[in-house]
SERO-4910 file (N, C-alpha, C, O; in steps of 0.05 Angstrom, whole numbers):
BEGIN
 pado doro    nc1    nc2    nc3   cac1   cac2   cac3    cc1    cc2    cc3    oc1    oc2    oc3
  Unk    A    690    785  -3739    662    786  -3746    647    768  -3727    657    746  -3722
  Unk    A    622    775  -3717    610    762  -3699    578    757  -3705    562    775  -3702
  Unk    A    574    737  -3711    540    730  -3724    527    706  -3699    535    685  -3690
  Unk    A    502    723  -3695    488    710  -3671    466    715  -3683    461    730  -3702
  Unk    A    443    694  -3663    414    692  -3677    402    705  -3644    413    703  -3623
  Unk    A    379    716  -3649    360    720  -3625    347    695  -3621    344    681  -3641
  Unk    A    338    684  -3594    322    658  -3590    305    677  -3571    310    693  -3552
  Unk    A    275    663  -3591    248    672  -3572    255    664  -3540    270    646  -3532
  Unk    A    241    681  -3529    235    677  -3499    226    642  -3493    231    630  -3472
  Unk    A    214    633  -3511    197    610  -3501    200    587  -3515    185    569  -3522
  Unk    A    231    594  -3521    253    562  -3533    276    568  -3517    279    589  -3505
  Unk    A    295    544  -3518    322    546  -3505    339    529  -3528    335    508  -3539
  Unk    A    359    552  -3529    379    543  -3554    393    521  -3541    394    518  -3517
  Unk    A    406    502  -3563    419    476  -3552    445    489  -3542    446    514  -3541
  Unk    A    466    477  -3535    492    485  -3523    503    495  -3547    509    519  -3548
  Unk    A    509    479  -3573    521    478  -3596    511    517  -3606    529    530  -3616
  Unk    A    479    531  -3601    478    544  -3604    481    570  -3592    482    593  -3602
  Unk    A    485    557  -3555    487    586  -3541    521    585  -3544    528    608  -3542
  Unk    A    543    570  -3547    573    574  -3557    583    590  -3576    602    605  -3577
  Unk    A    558    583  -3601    569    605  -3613    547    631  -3622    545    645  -3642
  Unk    A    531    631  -3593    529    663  -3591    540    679  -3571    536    703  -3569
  Unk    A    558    663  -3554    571    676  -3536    590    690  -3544    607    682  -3560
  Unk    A    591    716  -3532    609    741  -3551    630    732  -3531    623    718  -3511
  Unk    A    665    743  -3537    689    730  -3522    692    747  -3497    712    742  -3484
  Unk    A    681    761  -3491    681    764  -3461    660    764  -3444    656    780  -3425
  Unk    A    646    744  -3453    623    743  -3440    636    728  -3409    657    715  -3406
  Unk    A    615    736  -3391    619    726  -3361    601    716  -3343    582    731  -3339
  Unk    A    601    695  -3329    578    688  -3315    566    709  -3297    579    724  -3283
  Unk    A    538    709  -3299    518    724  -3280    493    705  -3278    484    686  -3290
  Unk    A    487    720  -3255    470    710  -3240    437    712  -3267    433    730  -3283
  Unk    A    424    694  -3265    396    698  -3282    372    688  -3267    369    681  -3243
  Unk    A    355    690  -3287    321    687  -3271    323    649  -3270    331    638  -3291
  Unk    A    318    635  -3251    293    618  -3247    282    606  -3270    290    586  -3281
  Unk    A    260    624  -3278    238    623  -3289    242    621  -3323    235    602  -3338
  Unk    A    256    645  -3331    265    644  -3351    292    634  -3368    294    632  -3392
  Unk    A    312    629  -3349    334    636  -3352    352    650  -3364    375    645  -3371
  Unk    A    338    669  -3365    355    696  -3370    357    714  -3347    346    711  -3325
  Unk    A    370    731  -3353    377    758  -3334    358    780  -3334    344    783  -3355
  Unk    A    354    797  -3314    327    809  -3304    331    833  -3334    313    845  -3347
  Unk    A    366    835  -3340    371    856  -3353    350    854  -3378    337    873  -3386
  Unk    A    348    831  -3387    342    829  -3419    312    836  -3412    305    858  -3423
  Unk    A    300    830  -3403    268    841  -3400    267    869  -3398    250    880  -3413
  Unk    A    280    884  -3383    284    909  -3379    285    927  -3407    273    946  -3416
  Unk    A    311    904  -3420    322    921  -3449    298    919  -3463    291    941  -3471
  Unk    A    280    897  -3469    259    880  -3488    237    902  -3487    227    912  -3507
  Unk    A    230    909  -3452    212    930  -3452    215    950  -3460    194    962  -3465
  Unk    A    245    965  -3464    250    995  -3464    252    997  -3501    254   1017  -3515
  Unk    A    253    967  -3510    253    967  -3538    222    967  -3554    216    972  -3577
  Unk    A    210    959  -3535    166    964  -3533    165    995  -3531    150   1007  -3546
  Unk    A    177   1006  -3516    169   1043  -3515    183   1056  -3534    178   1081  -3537
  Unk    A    203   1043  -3552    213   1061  -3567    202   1058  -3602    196   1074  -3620
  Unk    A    203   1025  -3599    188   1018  -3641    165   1009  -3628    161   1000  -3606
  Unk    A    149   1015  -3652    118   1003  -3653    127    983  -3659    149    976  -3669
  Unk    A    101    968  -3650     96    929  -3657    100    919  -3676    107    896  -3676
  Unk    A     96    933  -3705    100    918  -3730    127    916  -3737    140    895  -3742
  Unk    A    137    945  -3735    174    941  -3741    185    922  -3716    201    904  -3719
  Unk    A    173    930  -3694    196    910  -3671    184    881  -3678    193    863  -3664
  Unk    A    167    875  -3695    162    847  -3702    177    841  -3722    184    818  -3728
  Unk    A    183    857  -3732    193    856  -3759    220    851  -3767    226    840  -3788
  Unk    A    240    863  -3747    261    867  -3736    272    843  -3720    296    836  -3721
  Unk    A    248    824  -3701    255    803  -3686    257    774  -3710    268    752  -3711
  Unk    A    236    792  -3727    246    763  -3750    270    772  -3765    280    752  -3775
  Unk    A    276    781  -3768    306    791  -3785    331    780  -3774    350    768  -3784
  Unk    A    323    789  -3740    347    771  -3729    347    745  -3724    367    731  -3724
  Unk    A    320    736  -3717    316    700  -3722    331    693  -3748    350    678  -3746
  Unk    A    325    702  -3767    336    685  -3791    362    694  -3803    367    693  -3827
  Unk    A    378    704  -3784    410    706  -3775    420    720  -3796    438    715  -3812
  Unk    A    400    747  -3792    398    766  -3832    422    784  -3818    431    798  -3836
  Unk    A    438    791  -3791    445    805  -3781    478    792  -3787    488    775  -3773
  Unk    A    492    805  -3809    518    789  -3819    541    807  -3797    562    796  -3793
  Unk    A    538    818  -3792    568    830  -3769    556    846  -3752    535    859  -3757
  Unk    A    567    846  -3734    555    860  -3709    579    877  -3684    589    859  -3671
  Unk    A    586    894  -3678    603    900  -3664    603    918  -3644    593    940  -3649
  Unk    A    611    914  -3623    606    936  -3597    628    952  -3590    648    938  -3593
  Unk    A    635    978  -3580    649    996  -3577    639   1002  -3553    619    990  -3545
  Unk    A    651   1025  -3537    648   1047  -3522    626   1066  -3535    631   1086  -3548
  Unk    A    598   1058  -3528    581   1079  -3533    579   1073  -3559    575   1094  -3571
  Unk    A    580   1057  -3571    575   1044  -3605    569   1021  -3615    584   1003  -3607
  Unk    A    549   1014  -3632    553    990  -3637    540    994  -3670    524   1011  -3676
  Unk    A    553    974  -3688    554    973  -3712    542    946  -3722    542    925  -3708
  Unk    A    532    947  -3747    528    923  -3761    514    923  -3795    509    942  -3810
  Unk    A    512    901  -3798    503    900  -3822    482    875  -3826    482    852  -3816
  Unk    A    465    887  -3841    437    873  -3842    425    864  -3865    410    880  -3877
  Unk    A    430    829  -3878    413    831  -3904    392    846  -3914    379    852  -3895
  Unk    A    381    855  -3934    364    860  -3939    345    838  -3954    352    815  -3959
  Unk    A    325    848  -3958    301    821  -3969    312    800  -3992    309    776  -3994
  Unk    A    334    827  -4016    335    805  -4029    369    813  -4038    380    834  -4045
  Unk    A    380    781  -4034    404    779  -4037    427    785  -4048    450    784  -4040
  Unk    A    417    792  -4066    431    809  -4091    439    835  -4080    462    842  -4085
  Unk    A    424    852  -4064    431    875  -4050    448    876  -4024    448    862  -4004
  Unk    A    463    901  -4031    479    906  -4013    465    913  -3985    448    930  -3983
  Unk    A    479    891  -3958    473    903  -3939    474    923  -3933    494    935  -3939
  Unk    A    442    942  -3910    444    959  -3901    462    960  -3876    467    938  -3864
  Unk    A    472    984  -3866    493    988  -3844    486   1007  -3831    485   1031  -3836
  Unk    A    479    992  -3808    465   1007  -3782    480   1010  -3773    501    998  -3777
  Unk    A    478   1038  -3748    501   1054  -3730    477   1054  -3710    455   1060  -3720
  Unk    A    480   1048  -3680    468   1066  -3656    494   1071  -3640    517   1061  -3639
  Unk    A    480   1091  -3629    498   1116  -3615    480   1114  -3594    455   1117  -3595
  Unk    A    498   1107  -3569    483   1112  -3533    507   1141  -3538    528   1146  -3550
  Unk    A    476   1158  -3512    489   1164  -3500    505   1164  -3474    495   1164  -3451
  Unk    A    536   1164  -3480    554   1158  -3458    555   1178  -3444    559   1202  -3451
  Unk    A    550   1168  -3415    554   1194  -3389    581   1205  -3387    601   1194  -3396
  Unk    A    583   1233  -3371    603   1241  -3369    620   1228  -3345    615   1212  -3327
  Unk    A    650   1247  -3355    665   1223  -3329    647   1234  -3297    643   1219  -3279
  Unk    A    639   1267  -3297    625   1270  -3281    600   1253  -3267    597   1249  -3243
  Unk    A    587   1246  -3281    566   1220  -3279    575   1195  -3273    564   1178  -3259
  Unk    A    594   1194  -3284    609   1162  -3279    626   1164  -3247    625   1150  -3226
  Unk    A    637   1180  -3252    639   1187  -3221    625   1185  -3197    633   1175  -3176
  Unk    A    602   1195  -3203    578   1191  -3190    571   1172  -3179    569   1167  -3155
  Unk    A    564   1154  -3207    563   1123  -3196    577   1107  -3191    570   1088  -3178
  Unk    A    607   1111  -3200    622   1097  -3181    629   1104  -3146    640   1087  -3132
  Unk    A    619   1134  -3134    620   1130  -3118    600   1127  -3090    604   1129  -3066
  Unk    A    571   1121  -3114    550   1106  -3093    562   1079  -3096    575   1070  -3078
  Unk    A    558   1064  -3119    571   1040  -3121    582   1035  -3089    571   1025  -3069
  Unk    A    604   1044  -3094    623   1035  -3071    617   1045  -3041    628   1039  -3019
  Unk    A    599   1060  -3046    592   1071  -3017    576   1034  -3005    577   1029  -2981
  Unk    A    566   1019  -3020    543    999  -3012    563    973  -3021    564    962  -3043
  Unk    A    580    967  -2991    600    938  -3006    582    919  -3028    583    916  -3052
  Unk    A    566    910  -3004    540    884  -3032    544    890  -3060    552    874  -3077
  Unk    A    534    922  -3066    546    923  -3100    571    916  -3112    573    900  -3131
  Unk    A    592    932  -3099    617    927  -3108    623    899  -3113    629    889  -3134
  Unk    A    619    885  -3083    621    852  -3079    608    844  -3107    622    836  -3125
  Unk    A    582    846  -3109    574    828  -3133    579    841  -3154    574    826  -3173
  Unk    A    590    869  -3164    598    869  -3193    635    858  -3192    651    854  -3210
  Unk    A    637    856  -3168    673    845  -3179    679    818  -3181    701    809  -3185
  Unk    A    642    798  -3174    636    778  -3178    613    768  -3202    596    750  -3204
  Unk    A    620    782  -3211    603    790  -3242    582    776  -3240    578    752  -3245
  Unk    A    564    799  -3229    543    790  -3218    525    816  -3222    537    837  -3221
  Unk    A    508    817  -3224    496    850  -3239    462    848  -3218    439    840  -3224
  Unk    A    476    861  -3193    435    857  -3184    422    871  -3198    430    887  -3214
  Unk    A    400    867  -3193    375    890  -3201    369    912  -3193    353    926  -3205
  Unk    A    386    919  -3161    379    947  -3150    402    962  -3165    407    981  -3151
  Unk    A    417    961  -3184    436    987  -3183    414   1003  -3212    422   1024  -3224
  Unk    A    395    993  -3218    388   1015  -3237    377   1042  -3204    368   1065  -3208
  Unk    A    381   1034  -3185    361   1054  -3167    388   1073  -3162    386   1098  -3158
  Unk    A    409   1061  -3163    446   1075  -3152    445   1094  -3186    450   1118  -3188
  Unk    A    438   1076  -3208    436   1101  -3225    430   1120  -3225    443   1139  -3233
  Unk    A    395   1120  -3211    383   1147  -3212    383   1163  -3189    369   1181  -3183
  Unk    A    400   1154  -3177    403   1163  -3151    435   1187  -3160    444   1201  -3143
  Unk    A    445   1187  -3183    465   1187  -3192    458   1209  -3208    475   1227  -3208
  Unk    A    433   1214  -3225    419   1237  -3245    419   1222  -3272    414   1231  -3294
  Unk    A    425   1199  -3264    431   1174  -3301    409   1161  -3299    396   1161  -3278
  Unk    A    402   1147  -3321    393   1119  -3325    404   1095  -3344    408   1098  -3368
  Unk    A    408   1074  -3332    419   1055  -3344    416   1042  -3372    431   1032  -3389
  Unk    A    379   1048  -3367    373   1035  -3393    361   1068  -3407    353   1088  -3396
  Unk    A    367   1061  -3441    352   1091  -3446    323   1085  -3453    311   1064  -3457
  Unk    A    315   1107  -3454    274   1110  -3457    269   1126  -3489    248   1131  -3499
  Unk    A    285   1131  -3494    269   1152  -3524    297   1143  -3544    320   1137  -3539
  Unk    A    286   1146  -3564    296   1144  -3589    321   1156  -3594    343   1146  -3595
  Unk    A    312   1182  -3597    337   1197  -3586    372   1183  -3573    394   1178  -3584
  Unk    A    362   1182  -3547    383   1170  -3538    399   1142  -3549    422   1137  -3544
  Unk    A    385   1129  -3562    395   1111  -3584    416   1114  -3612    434   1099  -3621
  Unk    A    406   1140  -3620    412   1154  -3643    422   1136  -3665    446   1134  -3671
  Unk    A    396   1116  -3683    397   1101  -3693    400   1109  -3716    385   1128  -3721
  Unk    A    419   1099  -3739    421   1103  -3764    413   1082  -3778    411   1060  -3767
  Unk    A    407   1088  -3807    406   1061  -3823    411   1064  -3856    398   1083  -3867
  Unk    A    424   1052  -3870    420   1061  -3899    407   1050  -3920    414   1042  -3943
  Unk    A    388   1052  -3909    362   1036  -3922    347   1061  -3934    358   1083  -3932
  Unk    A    320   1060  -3947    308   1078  -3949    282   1083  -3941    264   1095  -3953
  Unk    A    280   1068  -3913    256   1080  -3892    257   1100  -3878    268   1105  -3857
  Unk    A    242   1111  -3894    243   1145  -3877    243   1144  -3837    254   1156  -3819
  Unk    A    226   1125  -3840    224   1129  -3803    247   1115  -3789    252   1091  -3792
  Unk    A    259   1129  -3776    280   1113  -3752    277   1099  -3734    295   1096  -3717
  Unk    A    246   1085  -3732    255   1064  -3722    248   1036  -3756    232   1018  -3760
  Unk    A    264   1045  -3766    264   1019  -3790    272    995  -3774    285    994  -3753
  Unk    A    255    967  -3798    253    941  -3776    297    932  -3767    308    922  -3747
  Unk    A    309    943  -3794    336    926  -3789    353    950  -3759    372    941  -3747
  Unk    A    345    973  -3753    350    988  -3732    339    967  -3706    353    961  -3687
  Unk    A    313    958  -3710    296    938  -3689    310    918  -3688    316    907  -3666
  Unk    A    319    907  -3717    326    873  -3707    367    883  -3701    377    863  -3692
  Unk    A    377    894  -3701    401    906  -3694    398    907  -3662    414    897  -3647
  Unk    A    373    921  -3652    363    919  -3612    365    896  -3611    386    890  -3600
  Unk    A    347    873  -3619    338    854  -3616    360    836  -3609    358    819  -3591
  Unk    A    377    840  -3619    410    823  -3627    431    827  -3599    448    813  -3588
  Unk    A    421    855  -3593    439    868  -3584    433    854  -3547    449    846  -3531
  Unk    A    406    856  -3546    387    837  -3529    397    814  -3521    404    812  -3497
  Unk    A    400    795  -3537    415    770  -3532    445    774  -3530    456    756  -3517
  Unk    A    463    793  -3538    493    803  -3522    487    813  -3496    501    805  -3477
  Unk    A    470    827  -3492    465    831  -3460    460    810  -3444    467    811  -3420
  Unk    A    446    789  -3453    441    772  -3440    469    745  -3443    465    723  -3432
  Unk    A    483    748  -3451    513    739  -3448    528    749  -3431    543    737  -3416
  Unk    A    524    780  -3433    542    796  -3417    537    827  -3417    543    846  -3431
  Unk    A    522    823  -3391    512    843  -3381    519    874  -3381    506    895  -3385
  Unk    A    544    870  -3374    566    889  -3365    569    904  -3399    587    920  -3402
  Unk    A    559    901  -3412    559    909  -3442    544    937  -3440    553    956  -3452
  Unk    A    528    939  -3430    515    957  -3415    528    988  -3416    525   1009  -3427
  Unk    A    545    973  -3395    566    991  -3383    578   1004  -3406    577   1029  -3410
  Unk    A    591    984  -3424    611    990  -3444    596   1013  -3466    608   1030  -3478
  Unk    A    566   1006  -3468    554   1025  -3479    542   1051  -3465    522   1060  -3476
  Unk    A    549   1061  -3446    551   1085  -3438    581   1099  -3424    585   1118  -3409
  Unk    A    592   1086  -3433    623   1104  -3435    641   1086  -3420    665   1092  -3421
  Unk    A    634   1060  -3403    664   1052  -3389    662   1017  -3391    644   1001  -3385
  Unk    A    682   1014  -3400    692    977  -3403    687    972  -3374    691    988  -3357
  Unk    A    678    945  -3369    670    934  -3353    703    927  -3338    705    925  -3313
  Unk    A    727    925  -3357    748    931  -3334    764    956  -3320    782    959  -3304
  Unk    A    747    973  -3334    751    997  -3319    744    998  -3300    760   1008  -3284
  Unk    A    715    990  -3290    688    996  -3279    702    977  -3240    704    983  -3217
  Unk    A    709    954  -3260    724    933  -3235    750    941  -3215    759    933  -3193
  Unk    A    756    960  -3234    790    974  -3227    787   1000  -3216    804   1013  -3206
  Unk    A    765   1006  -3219    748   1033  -3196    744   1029  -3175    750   1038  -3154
  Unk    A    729   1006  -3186    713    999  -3148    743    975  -3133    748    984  -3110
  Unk    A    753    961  -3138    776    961  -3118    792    979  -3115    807    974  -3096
  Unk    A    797   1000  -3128    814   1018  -3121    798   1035  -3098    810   1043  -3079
  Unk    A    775   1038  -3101    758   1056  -3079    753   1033  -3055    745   1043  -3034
  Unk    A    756   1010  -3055    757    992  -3029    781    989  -3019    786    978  -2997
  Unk    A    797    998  -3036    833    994  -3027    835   1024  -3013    842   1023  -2989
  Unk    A    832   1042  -3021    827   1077  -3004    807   1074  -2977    811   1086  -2955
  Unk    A    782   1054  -2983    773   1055  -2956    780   1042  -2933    778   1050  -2910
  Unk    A    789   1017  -2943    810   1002  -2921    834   1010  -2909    841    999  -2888
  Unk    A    855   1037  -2926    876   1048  -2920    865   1071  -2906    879   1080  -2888
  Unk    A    843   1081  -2911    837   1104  -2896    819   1100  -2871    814   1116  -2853
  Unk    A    813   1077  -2874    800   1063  -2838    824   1065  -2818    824   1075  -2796
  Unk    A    856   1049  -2839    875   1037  -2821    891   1062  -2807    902   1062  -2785
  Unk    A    887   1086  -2826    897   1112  -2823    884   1126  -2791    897   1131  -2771
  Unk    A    855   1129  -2796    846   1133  -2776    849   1124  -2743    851   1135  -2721
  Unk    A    850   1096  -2754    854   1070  -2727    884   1082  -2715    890   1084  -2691
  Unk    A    899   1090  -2737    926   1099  -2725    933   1122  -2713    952   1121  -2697
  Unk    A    921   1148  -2719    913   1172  -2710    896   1171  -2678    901   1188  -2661
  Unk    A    884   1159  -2674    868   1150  -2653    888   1135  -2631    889   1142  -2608
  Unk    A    903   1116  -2643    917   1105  -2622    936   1123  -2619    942   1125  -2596
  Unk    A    950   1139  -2635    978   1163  -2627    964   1182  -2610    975   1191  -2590
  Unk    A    938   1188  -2618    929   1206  -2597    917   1202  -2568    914   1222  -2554
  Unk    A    909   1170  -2558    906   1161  -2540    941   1158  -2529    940   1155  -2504
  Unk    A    967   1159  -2538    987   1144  -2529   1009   1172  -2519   1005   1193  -2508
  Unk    A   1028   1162  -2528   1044   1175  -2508   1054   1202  -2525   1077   1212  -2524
  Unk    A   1023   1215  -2546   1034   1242  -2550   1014   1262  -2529   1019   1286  -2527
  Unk    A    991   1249  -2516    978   1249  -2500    985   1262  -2470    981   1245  -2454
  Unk    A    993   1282  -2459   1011   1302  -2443   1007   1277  -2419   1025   1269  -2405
  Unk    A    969   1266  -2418    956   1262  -2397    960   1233  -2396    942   1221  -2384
  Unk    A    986   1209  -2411    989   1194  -2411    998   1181  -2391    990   1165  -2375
  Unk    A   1025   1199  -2396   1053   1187  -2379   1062   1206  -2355   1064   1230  -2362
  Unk    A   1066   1200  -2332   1076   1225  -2308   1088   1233  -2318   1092   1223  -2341
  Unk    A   1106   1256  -2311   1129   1271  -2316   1145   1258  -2297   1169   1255  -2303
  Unk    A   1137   1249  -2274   1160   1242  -2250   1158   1207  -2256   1136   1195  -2255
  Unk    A   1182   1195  -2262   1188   1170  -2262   1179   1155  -2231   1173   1131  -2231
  Unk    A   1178   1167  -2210   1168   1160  -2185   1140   1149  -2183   1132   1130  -2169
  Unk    A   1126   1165  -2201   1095   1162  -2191   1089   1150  -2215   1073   1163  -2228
  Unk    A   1097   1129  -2226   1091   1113  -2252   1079   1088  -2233   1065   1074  -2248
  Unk    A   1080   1078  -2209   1076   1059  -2200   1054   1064  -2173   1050   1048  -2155
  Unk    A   1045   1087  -2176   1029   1101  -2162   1001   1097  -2168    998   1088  -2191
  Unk    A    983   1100  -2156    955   1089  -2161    943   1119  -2166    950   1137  -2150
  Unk    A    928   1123  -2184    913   1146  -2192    899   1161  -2168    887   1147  -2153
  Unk    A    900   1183  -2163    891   1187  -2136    850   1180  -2128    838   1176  -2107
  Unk    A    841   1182  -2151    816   1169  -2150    805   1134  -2139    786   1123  -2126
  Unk    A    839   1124  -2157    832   1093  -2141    842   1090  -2117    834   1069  -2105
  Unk    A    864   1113  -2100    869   1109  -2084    842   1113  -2058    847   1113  -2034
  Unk    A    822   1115  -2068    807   1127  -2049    785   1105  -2047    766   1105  -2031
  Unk    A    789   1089  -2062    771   1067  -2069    778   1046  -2043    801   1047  -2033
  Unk    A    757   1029  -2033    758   1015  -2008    764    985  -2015    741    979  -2023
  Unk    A    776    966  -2017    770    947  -2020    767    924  -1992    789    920  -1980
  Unk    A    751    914  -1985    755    889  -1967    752    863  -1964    730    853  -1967
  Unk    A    776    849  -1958    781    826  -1960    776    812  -1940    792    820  -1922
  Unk    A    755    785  -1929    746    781  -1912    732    750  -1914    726    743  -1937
  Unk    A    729    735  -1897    720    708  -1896    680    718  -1898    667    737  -1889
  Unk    A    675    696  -1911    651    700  -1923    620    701  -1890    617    683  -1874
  Unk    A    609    719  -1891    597    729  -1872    577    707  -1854    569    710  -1831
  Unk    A    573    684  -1872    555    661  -1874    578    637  -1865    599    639  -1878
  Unk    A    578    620  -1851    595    599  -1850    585    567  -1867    568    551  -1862
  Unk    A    608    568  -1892    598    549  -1904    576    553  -1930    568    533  -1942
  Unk    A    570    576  -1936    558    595  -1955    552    574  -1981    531    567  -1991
  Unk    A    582    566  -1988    575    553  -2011    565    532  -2010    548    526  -2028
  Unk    A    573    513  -1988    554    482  -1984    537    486  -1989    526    476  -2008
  Unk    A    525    509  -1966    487    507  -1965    474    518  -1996    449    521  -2001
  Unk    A    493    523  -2014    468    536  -2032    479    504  -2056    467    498  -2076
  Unk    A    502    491  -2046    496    463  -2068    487    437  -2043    496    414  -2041
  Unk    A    467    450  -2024    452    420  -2002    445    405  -2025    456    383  -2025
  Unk    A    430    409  -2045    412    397  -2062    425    375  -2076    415    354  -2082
  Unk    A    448    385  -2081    462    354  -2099    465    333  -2079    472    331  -2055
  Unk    A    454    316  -2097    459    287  -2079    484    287  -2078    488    299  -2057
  Unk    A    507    280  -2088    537    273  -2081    540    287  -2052    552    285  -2031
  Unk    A    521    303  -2064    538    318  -2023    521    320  -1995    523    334  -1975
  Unk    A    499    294  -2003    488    286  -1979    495    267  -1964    480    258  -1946
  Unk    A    525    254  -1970    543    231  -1960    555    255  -1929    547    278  -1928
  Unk    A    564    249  -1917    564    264  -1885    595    262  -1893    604    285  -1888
  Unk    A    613    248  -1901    643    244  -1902    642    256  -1937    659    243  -1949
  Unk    A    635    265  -1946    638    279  -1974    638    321  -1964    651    341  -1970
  Unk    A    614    317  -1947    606    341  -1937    630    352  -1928    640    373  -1934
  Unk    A    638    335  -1914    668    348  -1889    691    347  -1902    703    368  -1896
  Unk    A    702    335  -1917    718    331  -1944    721    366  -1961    741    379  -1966
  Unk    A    694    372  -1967    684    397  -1983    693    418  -1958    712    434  -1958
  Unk    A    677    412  -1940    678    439  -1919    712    451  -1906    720    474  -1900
  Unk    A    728    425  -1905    761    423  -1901    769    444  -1924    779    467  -1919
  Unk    A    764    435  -1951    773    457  -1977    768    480  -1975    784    499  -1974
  Unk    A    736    480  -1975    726    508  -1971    742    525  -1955    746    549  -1959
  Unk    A    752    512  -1934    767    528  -1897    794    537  -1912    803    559  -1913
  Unk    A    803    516  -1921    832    523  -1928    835    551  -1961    854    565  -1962
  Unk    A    819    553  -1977    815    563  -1992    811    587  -1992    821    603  -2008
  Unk    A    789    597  -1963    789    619  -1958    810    628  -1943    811    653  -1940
  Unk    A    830    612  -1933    848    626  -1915    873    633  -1933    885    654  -1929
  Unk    A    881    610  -1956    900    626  -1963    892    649  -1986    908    663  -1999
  Unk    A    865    649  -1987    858    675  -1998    866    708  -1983    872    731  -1991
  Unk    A    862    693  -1953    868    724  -1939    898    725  -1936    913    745  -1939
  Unk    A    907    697  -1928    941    704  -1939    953    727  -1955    966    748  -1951
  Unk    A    942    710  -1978    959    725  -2010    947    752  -2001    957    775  -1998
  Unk    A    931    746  -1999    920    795  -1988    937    804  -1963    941    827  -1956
  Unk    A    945    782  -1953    960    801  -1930    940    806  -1904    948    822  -1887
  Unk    A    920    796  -1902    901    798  -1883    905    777  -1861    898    754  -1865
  Unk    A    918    786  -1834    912    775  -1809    884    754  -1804    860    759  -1806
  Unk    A    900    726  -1795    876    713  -1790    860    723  -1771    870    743  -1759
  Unk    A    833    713  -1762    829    719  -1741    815    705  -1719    800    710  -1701
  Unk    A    828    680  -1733    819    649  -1727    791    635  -1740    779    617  -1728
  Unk    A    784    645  -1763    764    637  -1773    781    606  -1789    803    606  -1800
  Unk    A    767    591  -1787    784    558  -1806    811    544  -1792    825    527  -1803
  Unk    A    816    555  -1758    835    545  -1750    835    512  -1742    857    501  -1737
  Unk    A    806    496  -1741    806    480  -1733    820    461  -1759    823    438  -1752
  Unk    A    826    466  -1779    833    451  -1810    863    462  -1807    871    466  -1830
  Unk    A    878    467  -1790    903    480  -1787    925    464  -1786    947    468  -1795
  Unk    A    912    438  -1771    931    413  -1763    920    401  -1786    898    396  -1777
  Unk    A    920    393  -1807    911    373  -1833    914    396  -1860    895    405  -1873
  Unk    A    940    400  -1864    947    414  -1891    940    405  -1913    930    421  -1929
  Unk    A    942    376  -1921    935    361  -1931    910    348  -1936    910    332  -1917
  Unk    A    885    342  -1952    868    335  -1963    865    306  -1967    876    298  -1988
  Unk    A    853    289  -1953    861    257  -1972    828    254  -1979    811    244  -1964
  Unk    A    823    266  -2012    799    268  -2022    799    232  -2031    780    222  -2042
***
């Protein structure tokens, strides 16, 4: 049995009181700033303004203030309770609302925009409920929160003819502050437990990561050696140059400018010393030469004067 009070918008229950209205799977989420609650409960508060007139939904918010709401329980698409009546001696009335729960077709749906947009997945597997997935709902043919009466399908065994009677109101009202514990209740009231919902969407991020890795691997088998245009057929010409690069020119050659690089660092002071300069210009000589070396390029006496001094004494 689970007995909770509603707290107006414009008090904050002490700790002693939000402990024990916290239902046992309640989970941290993200809330307002301003109010500190979650964007959800305003949403629900308003959709509970379009459905009871002002007097019963007033009427209803005092019922559950004064903690007239003796059991309370949530299901899959159900929630139950029981509600003093005025006077004590009488047997509580016993309210039933009925959401309607989407089909698995619909749920489908939204689980697989959900997951099409990581950010959502990420923050519902971090129980975290933004504000844009009511747009992934309707983007889906659902709505998250319901709008008409109807969709509520409130009972009561009282004897107010009209359905929205105040203990149907103060039963929303109640139901209001469980959402605002735990959001994901939501969920549970249109057809799927919030660990179902978690065990969807990693399973659809676990298929998209195996089906990236799938691809990545198809791609490389078909770039590799099932590829006709990979590998020669003749073991000979494996070390052969493509006949395109063979046509390519390359020339290897002492730089056209003598001293090229000095003159474009004249400007540093360190190298306006005259025995620093010649020091540099010796390297430079020898650098380019065994560059044409290793190429295999005939001197042609460019740097011979640095020929007799192999050695550097920087």
């Amino acid at each position: 049995m689970i007995d909770q009070e509603i707290i107006p918008e414009n008090e904050t229950p002490s700790s002693e009181a939000a402990n024990e209205q916290q239902p046992s799977d309640a989970s941290p989420v993200t809330r307002s700033r301003r109010t500190g609650r979650g964007w959800w409960v305003g949403r629900w508060m308003r959709t509970l303004g379009q459905i009871f007139d002002a007097t019963r939904l007033t009427a209803g918010r005092a019922l559950a203030q004064e903690r007239r709401i003796l059991d309370m329980q949530v299901e899959l698409g159900l929630v139950t309770a029981l509600v003093q009546a005025d006077v004590p001696e009488t047997k509580p009335y016993r309210v039933q609302i009925t959401f309607a729960a989407f089909t698995d077709a619909q749920w489908d749906r939204v689980m697989q925009l959900l997951g099409e947009r990581a950010i959502y997945a990420a923050q519902l597997m971090n129980d975290e409920l933004p504000e844009e997935i009511e747009g992934v709902f309707r983007s889906a043919g659902v709505s998250l929160f319901p709008s008409t009466l109807p969709e509520l399908g409130a009972t009561c065994t009282c004897s107010d003819w009209a359905n929205t009677c105040p203990h149907r109101a103060a039963v929303c009202y109640q139901l209001g502050e469980w959402f605002d514990r735990d959001p994901f209740m939501l969920f549970t009231l249109r057809g799927r437990a919030r660990c179902e919902i978690i065990a969807e969407l990693r399973a659809h991020r676990a298929s998209q990561a195996v089906g990236a890795d799938t691809q990545a691997d198809e791609r490389a088998i078909q770039g590799s050696a099932s590829d006709p245009q990979f590998l020669p057929a003749d073991p000979e010409q494996f070390w052969q140059l493509a006949e395109e690069l063979q046509e390519m020119e390359i020339e290897v050659a002492p730089p056209a400018t003598k001293g090229e690089l000095l003159q474009i660092l004249d400007r540093l002071p360190s190298l306006q010393d005259e025995g620093t300069r010649r020091k540099i210009d010796k390297v430079y000589r020898q650098v380019s030469r065994r560059a044409l070396d290793t190429a295999g390029i005939p001197e042609d006496g460019h740097g011979r004067e640095a020929d007799a001094e192999s050695d550097i004494d920087v």
